[in-house]
C-alpha positions as CSV (number, residue, x, y, z in Angstrom):
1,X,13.6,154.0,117.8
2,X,10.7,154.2,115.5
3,X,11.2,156.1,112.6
4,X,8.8,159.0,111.1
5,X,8.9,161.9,108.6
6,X,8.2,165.3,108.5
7,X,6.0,165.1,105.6
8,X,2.7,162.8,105.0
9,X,3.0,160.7,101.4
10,X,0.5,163.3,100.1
11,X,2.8,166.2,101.1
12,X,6.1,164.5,99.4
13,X,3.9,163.7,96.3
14,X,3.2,167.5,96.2
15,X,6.4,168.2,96.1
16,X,7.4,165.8,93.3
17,X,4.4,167.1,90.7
18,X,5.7,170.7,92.2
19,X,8.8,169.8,91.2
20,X,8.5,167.9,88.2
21,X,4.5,168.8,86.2
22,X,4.9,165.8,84.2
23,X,6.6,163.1,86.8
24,X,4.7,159.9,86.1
25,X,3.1,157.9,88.6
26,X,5.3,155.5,88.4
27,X,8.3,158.0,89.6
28,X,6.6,159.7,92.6
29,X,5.9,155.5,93.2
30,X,9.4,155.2,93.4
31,X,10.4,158.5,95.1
32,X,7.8,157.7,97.9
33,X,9.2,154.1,97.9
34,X,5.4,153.1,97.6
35,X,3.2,150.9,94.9
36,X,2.3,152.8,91.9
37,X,-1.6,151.8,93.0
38,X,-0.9,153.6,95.8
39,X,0.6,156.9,94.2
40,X,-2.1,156.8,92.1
41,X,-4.7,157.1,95.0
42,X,-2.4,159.9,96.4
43,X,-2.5,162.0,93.2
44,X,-6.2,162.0,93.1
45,X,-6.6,162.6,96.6
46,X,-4.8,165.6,95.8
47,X,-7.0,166.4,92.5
48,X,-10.4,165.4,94.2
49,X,-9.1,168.4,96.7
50,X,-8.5,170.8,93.9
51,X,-4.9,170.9,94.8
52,X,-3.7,169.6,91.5
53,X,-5.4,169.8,88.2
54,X,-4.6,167.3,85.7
55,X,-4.2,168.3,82.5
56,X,-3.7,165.4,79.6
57,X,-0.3,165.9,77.5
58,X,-0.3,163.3,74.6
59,X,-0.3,159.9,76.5
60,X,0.9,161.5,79.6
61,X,-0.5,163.8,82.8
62,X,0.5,167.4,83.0
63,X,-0.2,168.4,86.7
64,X,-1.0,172.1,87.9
65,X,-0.7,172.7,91.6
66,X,-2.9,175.6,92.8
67,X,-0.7,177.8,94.6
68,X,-3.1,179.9,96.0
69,X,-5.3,177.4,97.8
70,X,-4.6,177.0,101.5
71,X,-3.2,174.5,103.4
72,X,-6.2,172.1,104.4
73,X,-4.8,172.0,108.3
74,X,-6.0,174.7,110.5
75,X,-3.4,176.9,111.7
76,X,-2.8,180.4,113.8
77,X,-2.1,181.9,110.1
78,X,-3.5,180.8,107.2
79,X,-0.2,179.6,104.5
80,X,-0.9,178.6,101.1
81,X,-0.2,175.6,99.3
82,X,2.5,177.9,96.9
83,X,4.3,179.5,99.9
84,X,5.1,176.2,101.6
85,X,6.1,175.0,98.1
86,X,8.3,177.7,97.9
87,X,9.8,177.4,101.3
88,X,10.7,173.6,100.2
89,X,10.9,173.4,96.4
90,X,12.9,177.0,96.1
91,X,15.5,175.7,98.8
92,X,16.1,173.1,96.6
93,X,16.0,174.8,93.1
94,X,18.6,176.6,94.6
95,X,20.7,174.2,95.8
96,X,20.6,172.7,92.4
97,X,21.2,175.2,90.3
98,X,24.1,176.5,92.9
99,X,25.6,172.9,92.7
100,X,25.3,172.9,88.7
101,X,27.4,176.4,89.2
102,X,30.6,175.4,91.2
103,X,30.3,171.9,88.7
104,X,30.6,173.9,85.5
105,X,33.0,175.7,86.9
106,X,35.3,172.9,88.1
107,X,34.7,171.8,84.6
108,X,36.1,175.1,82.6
109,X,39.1,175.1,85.4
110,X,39.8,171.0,84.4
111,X,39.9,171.9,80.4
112,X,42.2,175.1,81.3
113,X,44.4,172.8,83.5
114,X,44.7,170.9,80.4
């Protein structure tokens, strides 16, 4: 069976800078399991679009996603960039931070056991 994802390379690199404003190239490279060259052409894809801004931070990129642009497909009803970001990158904030709960809890109960 061939395999596919849900989400184009440009898509999972939005969600890595959404995730993450100062992820290096080299890290959405590696997330994306492609060549930095190739992240790097992703990245200002996105910019050239006005998706993402790039803002310089010392030697490294700060990235802005612009949550109120919409998405560049046509569909029935218009969705921005910030509410799909939501949908995907709030499901997973809270998942993290839900996770980092129940650990810190475990935690406490370990040192009481003790």
């Amino acid at each position: 069976m061939a395999e596919w994802g849900f989400l184009t390379n440009h898509g999972r690199a939005l969600l890595c800078i959404a995730n993450d404003p100062g992820v290096r190239l080299r890290d959405i490279a590696d997330q994306l399991a492609i060549t930095e060259r190739s992240a790097y052409a992703i990245v200002n894809d996105l910019a050239g679009a006005g998706y993402v801004l790039k803002e310089r931070e010392g030697r490294r990129n700060r990235y802005i996603v612009q949550n109120h642009l919409p998405l560049p497909e046509t569909t029935i009803r218009e969705r921005t960039i910030g509410e799909v970001l939501d949908l995907l990158v709030g499901t997973n904030h809270v998942r993290r931070v839900n996770n980092a709960k129940k650990s810190a809890r475990a935690s406490r109960a370990t040192k009481t056991a003790r």
